[in-house]
C-alpha positions as CSV (number, residue, x, y, z in Angstrom):
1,X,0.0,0.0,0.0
2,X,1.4,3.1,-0.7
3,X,1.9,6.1,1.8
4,X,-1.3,8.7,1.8
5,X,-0.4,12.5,2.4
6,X,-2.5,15.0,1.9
7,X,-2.0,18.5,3.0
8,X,-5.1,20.8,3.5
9,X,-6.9,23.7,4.7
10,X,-9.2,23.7,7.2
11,X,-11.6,25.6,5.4
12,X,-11.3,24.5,2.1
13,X,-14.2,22.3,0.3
14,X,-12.1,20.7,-2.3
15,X,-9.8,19.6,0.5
16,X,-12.3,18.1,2.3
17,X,-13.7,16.3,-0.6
18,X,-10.0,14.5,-0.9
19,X,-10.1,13.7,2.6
20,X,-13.6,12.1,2.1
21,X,-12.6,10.3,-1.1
22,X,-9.9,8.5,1.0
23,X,-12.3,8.0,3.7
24,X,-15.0,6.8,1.3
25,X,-12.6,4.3,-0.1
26,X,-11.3,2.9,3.2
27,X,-8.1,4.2,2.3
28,X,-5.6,4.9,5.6
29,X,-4.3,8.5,5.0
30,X,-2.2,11.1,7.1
31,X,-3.6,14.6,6.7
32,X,-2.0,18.0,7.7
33,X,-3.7,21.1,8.5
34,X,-1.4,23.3,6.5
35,X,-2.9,26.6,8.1
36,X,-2.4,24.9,11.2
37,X,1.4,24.6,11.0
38,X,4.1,27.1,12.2
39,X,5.5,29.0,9.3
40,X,8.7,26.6,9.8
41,X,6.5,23.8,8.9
42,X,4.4,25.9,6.0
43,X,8.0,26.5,4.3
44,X,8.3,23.4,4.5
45,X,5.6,21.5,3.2
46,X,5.3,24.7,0.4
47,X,9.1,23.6,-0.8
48,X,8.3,20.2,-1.0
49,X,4.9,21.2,-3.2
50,X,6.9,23.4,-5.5
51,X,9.8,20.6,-5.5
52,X,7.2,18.6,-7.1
53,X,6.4,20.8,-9.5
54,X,3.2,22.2,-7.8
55,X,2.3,25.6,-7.9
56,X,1.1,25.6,-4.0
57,X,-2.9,25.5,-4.2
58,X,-4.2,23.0,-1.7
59,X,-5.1,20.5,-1.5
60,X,-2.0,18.7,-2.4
61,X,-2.1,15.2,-2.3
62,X,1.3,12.7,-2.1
63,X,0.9,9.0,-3.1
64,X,4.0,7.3,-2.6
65,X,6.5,9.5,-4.4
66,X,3.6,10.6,-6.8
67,X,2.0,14.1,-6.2
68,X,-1.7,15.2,-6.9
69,X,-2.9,19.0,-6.5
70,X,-6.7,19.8,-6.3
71,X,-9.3,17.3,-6.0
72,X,-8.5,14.9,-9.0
73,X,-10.3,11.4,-8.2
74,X,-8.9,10.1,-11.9
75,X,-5.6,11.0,-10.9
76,X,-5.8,9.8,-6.9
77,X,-7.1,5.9,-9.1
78,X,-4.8,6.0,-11.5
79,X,-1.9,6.3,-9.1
80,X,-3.2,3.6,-6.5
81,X,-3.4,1.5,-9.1
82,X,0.1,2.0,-10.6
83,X,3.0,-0.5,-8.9
């Protein structure tokens, strides 16, 4: 199974829509509240988007070393699928 990240806002709809997705699914995922985070940690997790070659809209969702942004349910299957 691979590893499930997806970094969020608290009030964002489309965020909570991937969370739900994963939920739905059955699908153990680890979620961060990025406008919970200290700016340390929001410099962070912002370097590691745009590492990926995200432009830093939420949410941003990691499967193994794969990287989603938005809420892209083709996209989360297709990479849950891949080996």
């Amino acid at each position: 199974m691979k590893k499930i990240v997806i970094y969020a806002l608290t009030t964002c709809l489309w965020c909570k829509k991937t969370k739900k997705f994963f939920e739905d699914k059955k699908l153990p995922f680890e979620s961060v509240d990025y406008d919970k985070q200290d700016e340390a940690k929001q410099a962070e997790i912002m370097k590691e988007m745009k590492g990926q070659g995200c432009t830093g809209s939420f949410p941003f969702t990691r499967i193994g070393d794969s990287c989603v942004q938005g809420y892209d349910p083709n996209e989360f299957e297709k990479l849950l699928e891949k080996k």
